[in-house]
Every structure is written in C-alpha cells, then in structure tokens.
One Martini backbone bead per residue (centre of mass of N, CA, C, O) as a GRO file, in nm:
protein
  406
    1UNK     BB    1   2.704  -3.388   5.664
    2UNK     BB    2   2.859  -3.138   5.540
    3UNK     BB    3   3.125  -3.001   5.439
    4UNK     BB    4   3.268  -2.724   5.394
    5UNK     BB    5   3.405  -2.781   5.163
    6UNK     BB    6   3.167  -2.900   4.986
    7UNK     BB    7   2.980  -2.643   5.040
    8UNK     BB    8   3.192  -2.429   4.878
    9UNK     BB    9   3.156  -2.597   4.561
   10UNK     BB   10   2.898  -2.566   4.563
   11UNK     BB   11   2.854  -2.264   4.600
   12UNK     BB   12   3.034  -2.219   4.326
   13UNK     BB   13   2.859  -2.372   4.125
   14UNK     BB   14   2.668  -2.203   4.139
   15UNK     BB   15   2.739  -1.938   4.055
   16UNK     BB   16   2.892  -2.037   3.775
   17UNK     BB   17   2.577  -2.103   3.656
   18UNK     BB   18   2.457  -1.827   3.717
   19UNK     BB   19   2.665  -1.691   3.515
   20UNK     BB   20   2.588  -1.852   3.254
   21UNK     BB   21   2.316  -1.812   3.225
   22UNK     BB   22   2.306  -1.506   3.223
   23UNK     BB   23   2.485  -1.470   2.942
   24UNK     BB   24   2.258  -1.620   2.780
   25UNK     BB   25   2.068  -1.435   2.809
   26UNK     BB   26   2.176  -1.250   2.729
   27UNK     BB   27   2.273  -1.325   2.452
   28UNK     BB   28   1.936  -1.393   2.372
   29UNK     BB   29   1.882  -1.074   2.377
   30UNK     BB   30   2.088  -0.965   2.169
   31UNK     BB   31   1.952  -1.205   1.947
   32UNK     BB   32   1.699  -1.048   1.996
   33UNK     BB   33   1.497  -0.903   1.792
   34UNK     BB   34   1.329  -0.595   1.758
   35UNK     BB   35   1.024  -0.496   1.900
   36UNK     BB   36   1.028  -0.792   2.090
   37UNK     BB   37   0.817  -0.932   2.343
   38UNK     BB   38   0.629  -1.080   2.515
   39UNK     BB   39   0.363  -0.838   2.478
   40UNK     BB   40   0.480  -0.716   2.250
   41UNK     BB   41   0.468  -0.564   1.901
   42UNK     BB   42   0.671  -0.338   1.682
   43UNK     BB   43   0.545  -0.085   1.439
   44UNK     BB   44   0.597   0.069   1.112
   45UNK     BB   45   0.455   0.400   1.017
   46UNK     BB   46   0.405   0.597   0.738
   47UNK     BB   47   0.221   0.912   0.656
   48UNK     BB   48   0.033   1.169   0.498
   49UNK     BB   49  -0.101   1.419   0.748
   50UNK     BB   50   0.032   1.601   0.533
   51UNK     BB   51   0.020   1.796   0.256
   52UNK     BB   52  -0.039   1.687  -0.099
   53UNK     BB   53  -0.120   1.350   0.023
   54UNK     BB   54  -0.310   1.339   0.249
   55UNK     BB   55  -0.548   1.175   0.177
   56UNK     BB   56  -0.383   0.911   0.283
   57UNK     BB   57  -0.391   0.958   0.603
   58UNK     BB   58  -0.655   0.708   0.623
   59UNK     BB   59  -0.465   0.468   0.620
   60UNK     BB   60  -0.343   0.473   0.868
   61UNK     BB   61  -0.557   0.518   1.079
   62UNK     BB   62  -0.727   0.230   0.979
   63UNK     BB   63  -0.464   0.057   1.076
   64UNK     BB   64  -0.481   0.160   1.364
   65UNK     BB   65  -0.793   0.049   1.420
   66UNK     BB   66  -0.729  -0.242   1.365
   67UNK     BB   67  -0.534  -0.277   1.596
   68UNK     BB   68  -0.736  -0.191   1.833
   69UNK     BB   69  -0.919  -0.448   1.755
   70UNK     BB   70  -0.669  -0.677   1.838
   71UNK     BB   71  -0.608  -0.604   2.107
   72UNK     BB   72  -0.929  -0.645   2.210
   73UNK     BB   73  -0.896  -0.946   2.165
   74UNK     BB   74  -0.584  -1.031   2.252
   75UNK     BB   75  -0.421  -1.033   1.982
   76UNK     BB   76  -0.098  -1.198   1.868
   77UNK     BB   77   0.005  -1.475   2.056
   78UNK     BB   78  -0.041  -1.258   2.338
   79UNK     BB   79   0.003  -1.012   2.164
   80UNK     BB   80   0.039  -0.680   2.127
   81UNK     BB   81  -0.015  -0.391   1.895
   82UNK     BB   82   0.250  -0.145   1.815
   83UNK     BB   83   0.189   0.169   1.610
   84UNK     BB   84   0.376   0.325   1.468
   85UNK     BB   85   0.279   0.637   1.319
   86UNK     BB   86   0.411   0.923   1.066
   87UNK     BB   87   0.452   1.212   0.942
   88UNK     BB   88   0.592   1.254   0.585
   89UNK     BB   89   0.460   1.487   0.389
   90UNK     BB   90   0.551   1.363   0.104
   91UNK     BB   91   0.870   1.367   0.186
   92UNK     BB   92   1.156   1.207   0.159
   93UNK     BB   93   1.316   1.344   0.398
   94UNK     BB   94   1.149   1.301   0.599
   95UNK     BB   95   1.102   0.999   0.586
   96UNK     BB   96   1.397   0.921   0.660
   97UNK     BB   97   1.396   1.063   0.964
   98UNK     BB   98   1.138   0.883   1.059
   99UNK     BB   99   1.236   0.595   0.982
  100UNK     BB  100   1.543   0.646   1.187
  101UNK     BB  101   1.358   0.653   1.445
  102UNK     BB  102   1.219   0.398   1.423
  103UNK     BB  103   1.485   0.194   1.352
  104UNK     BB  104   1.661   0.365   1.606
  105UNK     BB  105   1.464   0.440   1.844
  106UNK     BB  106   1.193   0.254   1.853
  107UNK     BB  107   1.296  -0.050   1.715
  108UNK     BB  108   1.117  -0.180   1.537
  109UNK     BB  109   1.054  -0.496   1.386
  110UNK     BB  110   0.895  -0.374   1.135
  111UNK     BB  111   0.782  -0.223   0.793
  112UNK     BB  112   0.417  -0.082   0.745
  113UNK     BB  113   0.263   0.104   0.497
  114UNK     BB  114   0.422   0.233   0.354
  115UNK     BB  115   0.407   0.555   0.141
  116UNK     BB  116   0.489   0.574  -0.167
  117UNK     BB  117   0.728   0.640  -0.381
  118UNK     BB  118   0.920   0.830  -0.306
  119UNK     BB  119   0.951   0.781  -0.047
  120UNK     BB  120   1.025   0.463  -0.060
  121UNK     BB  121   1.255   0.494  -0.212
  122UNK     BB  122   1.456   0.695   0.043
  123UNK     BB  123   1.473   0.384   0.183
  124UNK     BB  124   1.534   0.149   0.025
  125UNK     BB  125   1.856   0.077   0.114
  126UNK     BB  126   1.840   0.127   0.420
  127UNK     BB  127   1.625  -0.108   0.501
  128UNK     BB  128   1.822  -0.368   0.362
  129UNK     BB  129   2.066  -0.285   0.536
  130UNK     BB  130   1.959  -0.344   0.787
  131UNK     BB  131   1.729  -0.557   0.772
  132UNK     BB  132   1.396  -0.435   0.749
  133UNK     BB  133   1.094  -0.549   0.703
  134UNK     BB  134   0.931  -0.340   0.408
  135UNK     BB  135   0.609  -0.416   0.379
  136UNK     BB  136   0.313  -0.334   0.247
  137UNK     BB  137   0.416  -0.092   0.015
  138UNK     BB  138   0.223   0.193  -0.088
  139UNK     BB  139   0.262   0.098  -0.371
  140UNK     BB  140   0.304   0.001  -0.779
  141UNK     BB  141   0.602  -0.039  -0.805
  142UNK     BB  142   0.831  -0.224  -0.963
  143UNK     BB  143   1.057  -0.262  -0.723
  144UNK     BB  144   0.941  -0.429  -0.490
  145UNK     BB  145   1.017  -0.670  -0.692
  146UNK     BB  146   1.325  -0.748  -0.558
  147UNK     BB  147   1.498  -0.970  -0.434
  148UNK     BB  148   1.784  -0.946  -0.544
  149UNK     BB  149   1.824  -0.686  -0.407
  150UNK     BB  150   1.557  -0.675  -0.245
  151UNK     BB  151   1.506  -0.878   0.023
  152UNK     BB  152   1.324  -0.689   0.267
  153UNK     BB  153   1.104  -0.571  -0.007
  154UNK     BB  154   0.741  -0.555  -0.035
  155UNK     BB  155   0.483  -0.504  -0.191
  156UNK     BB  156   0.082  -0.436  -0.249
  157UNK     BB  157   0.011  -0.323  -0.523
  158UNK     BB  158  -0.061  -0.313  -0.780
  159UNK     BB  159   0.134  -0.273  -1.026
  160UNK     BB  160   0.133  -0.004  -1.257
  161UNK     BB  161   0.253  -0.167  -1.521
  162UNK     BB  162  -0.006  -0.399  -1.488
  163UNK     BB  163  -0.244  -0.165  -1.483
  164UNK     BB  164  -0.179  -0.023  -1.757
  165UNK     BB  165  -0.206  -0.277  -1.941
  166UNK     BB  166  -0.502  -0.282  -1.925
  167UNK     BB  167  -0.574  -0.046  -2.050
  168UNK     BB  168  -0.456  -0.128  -2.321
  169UNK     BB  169  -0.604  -0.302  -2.385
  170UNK     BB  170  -0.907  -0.188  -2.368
  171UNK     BB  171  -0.794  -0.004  -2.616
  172UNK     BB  172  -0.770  -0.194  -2.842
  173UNK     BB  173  -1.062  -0.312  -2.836
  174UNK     BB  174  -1.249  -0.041  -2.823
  175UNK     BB  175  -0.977   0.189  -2.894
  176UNK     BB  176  -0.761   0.190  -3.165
  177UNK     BB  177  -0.786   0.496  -3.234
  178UNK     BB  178  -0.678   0.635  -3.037
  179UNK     BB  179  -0.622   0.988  -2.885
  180UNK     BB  180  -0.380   1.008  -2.628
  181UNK     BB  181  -0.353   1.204  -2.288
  182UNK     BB  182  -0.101   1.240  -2.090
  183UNK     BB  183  -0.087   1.290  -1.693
  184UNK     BB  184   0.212   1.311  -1.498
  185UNK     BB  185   0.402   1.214  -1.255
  186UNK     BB  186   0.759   1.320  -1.191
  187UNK     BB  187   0.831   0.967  -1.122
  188UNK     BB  188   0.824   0.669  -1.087
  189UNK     BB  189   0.524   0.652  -1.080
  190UNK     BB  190   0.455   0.777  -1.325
  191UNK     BB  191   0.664   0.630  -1.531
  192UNK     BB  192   0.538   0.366  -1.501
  193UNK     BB  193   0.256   0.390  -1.605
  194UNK     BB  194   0.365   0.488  -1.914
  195UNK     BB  195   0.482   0.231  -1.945
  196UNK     BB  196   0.321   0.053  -1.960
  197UNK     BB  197   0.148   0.158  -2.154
  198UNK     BB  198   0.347   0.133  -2.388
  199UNK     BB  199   0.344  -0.134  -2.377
  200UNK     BB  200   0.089  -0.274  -2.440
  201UNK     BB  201   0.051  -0.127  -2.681
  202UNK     BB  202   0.315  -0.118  -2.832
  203UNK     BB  203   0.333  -0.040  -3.171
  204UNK     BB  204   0.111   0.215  -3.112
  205UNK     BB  205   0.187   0.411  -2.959
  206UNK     BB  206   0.301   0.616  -3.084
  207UNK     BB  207  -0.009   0.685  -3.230
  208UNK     BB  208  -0.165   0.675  -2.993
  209UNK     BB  209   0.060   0.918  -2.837
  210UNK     BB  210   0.010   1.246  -2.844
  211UNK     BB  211   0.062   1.338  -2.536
  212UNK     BB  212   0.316   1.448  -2.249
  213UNK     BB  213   0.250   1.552  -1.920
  214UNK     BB  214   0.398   1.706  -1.613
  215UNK     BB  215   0.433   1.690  -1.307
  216UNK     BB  216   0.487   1.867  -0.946
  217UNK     BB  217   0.426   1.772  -0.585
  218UNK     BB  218   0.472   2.146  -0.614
  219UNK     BB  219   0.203   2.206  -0.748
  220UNK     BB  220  -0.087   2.372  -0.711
  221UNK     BB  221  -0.157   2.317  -1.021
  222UNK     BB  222  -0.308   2.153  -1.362
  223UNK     BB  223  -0.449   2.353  -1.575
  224UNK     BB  224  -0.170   2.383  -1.800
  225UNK     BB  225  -0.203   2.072  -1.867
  226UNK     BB  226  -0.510   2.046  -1.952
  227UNK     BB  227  -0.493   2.268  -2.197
  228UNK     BB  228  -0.263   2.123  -2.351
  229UNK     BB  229  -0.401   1.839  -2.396
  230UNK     BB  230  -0.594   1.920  -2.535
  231UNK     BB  231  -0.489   2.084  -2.803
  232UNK     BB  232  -0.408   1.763  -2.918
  233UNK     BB  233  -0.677   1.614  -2.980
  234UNK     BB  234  -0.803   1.417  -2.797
  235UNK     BB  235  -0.986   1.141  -2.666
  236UNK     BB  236  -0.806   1.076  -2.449
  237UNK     BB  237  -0.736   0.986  -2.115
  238UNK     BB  238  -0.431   0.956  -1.851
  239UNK     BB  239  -0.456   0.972  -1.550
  240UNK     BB  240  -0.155   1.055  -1.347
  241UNK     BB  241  -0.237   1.117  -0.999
  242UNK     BB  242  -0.285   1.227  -0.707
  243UNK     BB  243  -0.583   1.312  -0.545
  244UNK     BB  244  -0.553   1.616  -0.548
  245UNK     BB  245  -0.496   1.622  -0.922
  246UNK     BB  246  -0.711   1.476  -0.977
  247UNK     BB  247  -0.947   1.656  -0.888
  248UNK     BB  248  -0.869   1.855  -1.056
  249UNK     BB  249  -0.859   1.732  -1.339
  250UNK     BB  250  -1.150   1.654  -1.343
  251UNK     BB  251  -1.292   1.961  -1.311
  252UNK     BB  252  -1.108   2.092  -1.588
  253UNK     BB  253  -1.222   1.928  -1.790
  254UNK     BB  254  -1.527   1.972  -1.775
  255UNK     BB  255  -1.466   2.298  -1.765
  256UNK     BB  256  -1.339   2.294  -2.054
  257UNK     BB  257  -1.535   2.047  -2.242
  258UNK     BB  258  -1.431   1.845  -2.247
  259UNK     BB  259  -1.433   1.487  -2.378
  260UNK     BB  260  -1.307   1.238  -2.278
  261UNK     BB  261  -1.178   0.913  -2.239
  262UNK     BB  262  -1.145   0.822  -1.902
  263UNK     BB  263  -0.837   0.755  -1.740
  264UNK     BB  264  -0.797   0.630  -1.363
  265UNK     BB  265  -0.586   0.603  -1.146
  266UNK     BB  266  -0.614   0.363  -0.851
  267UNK     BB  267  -0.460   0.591  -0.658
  268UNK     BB  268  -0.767   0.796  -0.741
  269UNK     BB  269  -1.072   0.603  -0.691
  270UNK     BB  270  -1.158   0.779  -0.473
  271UNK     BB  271  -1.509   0.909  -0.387
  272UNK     BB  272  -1.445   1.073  -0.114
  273UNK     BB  273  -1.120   1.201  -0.175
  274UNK     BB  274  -1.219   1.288  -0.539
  275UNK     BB  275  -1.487   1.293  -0.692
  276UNK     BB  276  -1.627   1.447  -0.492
  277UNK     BB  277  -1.476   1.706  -0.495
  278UNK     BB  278  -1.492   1.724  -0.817
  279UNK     BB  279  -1.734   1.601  -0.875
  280UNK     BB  280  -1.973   1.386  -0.943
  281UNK     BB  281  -2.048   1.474  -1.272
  282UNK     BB  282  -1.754   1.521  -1.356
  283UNK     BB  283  -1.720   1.180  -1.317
  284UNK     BB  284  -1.844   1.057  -1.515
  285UNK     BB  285  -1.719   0.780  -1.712
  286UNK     BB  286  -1.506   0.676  -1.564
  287UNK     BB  287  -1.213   0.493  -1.538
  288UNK     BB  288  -1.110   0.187  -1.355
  289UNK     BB  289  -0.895  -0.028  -1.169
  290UNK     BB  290  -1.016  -0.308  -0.939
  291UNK     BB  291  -0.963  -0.483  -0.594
  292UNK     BB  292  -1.156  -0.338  -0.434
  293UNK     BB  293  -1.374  -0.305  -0.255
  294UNK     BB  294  -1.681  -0.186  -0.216
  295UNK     BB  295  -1.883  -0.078   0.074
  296UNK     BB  296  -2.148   0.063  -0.146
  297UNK     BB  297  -2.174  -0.159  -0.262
  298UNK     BB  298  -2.440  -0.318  -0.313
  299UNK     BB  299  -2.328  -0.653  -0.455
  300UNK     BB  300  -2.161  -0.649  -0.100
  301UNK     BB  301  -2.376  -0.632   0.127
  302UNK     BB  302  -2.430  -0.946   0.211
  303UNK     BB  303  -2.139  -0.986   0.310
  304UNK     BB  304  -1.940  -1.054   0.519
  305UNK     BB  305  -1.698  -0.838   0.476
  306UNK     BB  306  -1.911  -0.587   0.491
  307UNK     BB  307  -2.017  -0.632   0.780
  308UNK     BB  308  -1.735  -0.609   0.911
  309UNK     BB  309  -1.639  -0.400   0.836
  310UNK     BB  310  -1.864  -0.177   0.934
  311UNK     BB  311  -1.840  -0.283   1.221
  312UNK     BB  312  -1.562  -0.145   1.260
  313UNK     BB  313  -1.622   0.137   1.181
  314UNK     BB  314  -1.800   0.187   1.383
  315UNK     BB  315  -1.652   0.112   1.633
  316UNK     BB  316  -1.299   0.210   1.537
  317UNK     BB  317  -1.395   0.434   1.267
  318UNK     BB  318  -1.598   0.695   1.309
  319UNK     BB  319  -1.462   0.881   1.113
  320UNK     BB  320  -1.498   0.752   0.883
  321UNK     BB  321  -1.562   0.656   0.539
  322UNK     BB  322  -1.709   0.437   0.404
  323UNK     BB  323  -1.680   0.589   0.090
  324UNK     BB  324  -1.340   0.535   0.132
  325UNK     BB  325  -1.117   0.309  -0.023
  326UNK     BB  326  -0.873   0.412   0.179
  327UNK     BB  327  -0.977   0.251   0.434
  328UNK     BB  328  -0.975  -0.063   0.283
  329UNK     BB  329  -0.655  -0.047   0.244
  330UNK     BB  330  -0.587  -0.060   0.542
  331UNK     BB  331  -0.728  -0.302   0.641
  332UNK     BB  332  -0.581  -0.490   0.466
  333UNK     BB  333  -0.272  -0.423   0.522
  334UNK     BB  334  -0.350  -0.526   0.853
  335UNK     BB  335  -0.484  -0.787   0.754
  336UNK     BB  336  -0.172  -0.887   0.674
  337UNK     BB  337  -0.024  -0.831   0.893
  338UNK     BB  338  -0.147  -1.004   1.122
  339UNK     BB  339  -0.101  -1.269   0.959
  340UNK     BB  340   0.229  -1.244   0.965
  341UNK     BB  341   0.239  -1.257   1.269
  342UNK     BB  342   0.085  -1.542   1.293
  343UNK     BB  343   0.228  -1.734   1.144
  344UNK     BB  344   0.545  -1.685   1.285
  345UNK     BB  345   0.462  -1.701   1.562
  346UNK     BB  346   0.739  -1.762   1.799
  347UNK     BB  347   0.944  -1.658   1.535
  348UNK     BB  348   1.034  -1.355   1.556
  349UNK     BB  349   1.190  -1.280   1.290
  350UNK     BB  350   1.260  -1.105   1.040
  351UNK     BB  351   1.306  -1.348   0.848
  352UNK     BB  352   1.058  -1.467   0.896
  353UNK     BB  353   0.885  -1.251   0.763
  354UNK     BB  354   0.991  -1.318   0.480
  355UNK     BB  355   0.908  -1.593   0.473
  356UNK     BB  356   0.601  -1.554   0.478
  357UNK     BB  357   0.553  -1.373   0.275
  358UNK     BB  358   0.710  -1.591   0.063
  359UNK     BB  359   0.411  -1.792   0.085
  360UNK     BB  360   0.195  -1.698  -0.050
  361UNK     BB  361  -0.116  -1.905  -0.108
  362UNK     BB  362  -0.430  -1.825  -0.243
  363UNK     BB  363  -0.483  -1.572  -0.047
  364UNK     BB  364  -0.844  -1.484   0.074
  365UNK     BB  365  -0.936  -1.123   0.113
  366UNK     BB  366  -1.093  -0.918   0.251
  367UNK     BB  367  -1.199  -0.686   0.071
  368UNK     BB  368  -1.167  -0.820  -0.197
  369UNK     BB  369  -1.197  -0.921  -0.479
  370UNK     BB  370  -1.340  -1.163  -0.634
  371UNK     BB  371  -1.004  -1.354  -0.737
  372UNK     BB  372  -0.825  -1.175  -0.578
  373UNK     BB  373  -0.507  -1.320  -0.468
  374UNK     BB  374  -0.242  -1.396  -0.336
  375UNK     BB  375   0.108  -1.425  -0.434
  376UNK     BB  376   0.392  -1.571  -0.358
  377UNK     BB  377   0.774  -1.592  -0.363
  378UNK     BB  378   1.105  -1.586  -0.346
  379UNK     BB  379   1.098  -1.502  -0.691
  380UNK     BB  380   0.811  -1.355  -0.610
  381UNK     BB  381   0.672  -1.013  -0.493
  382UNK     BB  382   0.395  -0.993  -0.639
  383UNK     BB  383   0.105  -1.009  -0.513
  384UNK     BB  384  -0.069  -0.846  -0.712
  385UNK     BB  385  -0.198  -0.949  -1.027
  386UNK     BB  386  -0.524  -0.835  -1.035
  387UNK     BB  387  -0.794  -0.668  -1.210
  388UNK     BB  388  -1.095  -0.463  -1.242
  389UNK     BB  389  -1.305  -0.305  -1.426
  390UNK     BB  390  -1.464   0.051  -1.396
  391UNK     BB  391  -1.769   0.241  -1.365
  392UNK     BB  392  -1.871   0.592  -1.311
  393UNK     BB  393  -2.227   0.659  -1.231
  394UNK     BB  394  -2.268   0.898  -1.019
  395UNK     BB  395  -2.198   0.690  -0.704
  396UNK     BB  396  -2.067   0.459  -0.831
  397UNK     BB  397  -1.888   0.174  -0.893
  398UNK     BB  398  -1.860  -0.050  -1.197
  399UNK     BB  399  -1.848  -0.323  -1.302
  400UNK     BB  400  -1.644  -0.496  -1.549
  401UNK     BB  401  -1.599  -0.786  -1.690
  402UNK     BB  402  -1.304  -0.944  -1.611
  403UNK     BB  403  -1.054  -1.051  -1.460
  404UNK     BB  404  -0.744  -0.928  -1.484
  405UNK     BB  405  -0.391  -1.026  -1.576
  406UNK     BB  406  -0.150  -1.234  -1.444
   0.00000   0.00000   0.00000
C-alpha cells in the first residue's frame, strides 16, 4: 500500500504533468494557423455581386456551388469546406474593408478567386504583409507572378501582356498593315492589355497603333469613345474592357456601322453576360483567346469534362447559365482550390500552401482546353501560359489555329 508521502507526490506530479500537456496544447494552438480546424478549413473570397462588374458575379456564386457539391461529398480528407465570399462591387476601397474582415475577423485560412485588378492591386501588399496565402487571384496583371517581392499572391488567369501578345502574333502574320485602335480601361488591367500588344507588334507598333482612347469604370457609357476610334480610320479594333462595356462597345461599332476586325479581350468574351446582351449578330466574327472549354460547344459535348459539368450545374448551380464561361472559371478555380487544400494534406499550414501552389507540374484540369495544362515553381507563378485564338459565329466560339502563348 503506498504511503501518504509517496500518494501525495504521485498526486502533484501528475497536476504538473497535466498542466504541461495543457501549456503544450494551448501553445500548438495558438502556432496552428488561422481558418483551420479538426472539421472545416475556411477559404476567403471578394466577388462584384453589384456594382459596374457585376456580371462577374456568377463566378463567385459557382465556385461556391463547386464547394457545395464537395462538402456533400465529404469534404477533403474529412475537412468541409466554408466559403465565405463577400461583395466588394468592384470597388478598391470596399474590397480592402471586406478582404480586413475576412483575414481579420473571419480568420480565413487563405484567400482563393479575389476578383479584379483594381480591386486586389488594393490588397496586394495588406496580405503579403499578414502573409495569408492570395491564390488562383481572378484576373491576369502581371504582377500577381512576382514571388521575390510578393511570395503569398499567385494568380490564374493567363497574364494580360501574353495574351495580348497573342492577338499582336496573329495580326503581325494575318493583318501586317492593320490601323489598330484600342479602347482600354484606364487601370493596370487595361494598360497591361495595350503595354503587352505594343511588346508583340514590336518595332510595327507606332505605325501599326492609330489611336488609344481610354474609359473609367465609373463612366456610364464608352460610346464617345467609340465614335472617336472611328474617325481615326482604324481598321482593327483592340477592345480591353470589362464586361458592362464590352457589350456596350460591341453594340455601338454594329450600329455606327464601322466593321473593323474586332479583337475582344479574353475577360469579356462570355457568350452569355456579353455577346448575348449585346447582340449575337452584333458579335460575329469577333476573335478572341480561350484556354477555357465552352460548354456548349458540340465538339466537347462527349467529354467526361463537360458531362461532370453539365452534371454539377444541373444538381448544384441550377439557376447557372450553362452558356456562360464564366461559371467555368468558378468551376476551374474552386477544383484548383480543392486539388491544393488536398495536396496539403494534414499540413494545412499557410506556408504549406504556397508551397503546393509552387509545385504544379504539367497539371490537367477538367474544362480548361486540351493542351493548356498548369505549371508553376518557386521562381515562376504564372500559372497559365498558353490559349488559342478563337472565332464567334454567331452562336458560339469555333477554335481556330493551335495552342500558343509560352
């Protein structure tokens, strides 16, 4: 039987064992990263739901379907995931207001599918500074690949200046004598578009760009904008706009009867919140860049791809518009989110994170197009780096050309 003495030493080194363990425990508590816990991970995410980029909006809505559809799966590696997404109507100030909620008070784990340049430009060094991991960031300036200065934000979208690059290709070898003139949002986005297109064309550029008007996307209308571009005897049009003003700038070239060969930047080149508003016949044979799959294209229709799709927005995005690829890009960007919050494993940490992102080695995602595959590295965060040109028909974008880009 033991003795008084030896039960009461027992009896204190267990209390001081227990108050080790508890010490331990609070301490790997307060070092496990934000947003994480034994059952959900908690993803952040601005999107214009009002506002002039509204129409953008349906992105959010999709990638938040996507997550519906994963939760009820049963989540990843037993974790469901909680979206929270907020609208900052495309505005800078808003969107740091709402993004200091997430990260601030919310607690996210990272923030995945911010849309905009302006808008996440005004984020950009707030969440270096947290060091909360910025991802597949909706939109393709090229700061967003800048790992030596901003290691926490990676963006998705092919880069504006190699997209523009593109169109500056096809017209050097189809249209060498084209009068260019561009119509650009007066912001990062747009003058990546117009610096990328003057790369392209090289030494052409001056003779090659005729005129260069820009809007702000608090301007009601762009068309004294467009009666401008005319009169300058263009024959190429280089429209770099925003949704909203796509299809008004579309509309407005129809009906003052110019006919230039329209090159429609790749942020606006949705079927259903841009052409159709503006009229499909408005819209033939408008060219553009696309890396992502049409799903209403016959020649993808027997696809496991597009039949997951079709699948998905049946079941969990019913009021989704099939015919617009911008619910394809939620899709994309949120099966980017799930593959990289898998990768991690039970390492959900922060850094973990960008560490997987930085690691994406010839990765092939359903809807994007055959050929255009992921790649990143330590020293390289431009995800995507290849699209091909595309021609609308007056129903639907026919592909034309092969791959190209980087």
């Amino acid at each position: 039987m033991l003795s008084k003495r030896v039960f009461r030493a027992i009896a204190v080194a267990a209390i001081v064992s227990g108050m080790i363990a508890g010490c331990g425990e609070q301490q790997q508590q307060k070092s496990a990263d934000p947003g994480v816990t034994d059952t959900e991970i908690k993803i952040g995410n601005t999107n214009p739901y009002s506002g002039p980029a509204s129409a953008y909006g349906t992105i959010g809505r999709a990638s938040a379907a996507y997550f519906k559809m994963i939760n009820e799966q049963g989540g990843i590696n037993g974790r469901t995931i909680n979206f929270v997404t907020l609208d900052d109507g495309y505005s800078p100030p808003k969107t740091v207001e709402q993004i200091r909620k997430l990260v601030e008070e919310e607690q996210v784990f990272f923030l995945a599918g911010t849309l905009g340049t302006p808008t996440n430009t005004a984020i950009h060094k707030y969440v270096n500074a947290k060091q909360v991991p910025h991802i597949f960031v909706n939109t393709g300036a090229a700061k967003w690949a800048d790992p030596e200065n901003f290691p926490w934000t990676m963006g998705f979208n092919l880069s504006y200046l190699n997209e523009a690059k593109i169109y500056a290709q096809y017209l050097l070898k189809n249209k060498p004598d084209a009068k260019i003139a561009i119509l650009y949002q007066n912001d990062d986005y747009g003058k990546d578009y117009v610096h990328g297109l003057k790369l392209g064309l090289g030494d052409k550029a001056d003779s090659m760009i005729v005129a260069e008007v820009s809007y702000e996307v608090t301007d009601p209308t762009i068309d004294s904008q467009i009666v401008s571009l005319q009169a300058s005897g263009a024959d190429t049009f280089f429209n770099v706009t925003t949704p909203k003003f796509a299809a008004q700038a579309i509309r407005k070239v129809y009906d003052i009867g110019w006919r230039p060969l329209h090159i429609l930047n790749n942020v606006s080149s949705s079927v259903g919140s841009v052409l159709k508003p503006a009229g499909l016949e408005k819209s033939l044979d408008i060219i553009t860049a696309v890396y992502l799959m049409d799903p209403i294209d016959p020649q993808w229709a027997d696809t496991q791809a597009v039949k997951d799709y079709k699948a998905w927005i049946e079941k969990y995005f019913p009021d989704g518009n099939i015919a617009d690829v911008f619910n394809v890009n939620g899709y994309v960007i949120a099966y980017g989110v799930a593959e990289i919050v898998r990768r991690c494993g039970d390492d959900l940490t922060r850094a973990n994170v960008m560490k997987q992102m930085a690691s994406i080695k010839d990765f092939e995602v359903p809807m994007m197009l055959p050929g255009v595959k992921w790649n990143t590295s330590a020293s390289d965060f431009s995800l995507i780096e290849s699209a091909q040109l595309a021609r609308f028909d007056g129903a639907e974008w026919k592909l034309f050309g092969e791959i190209v880009g980087n």
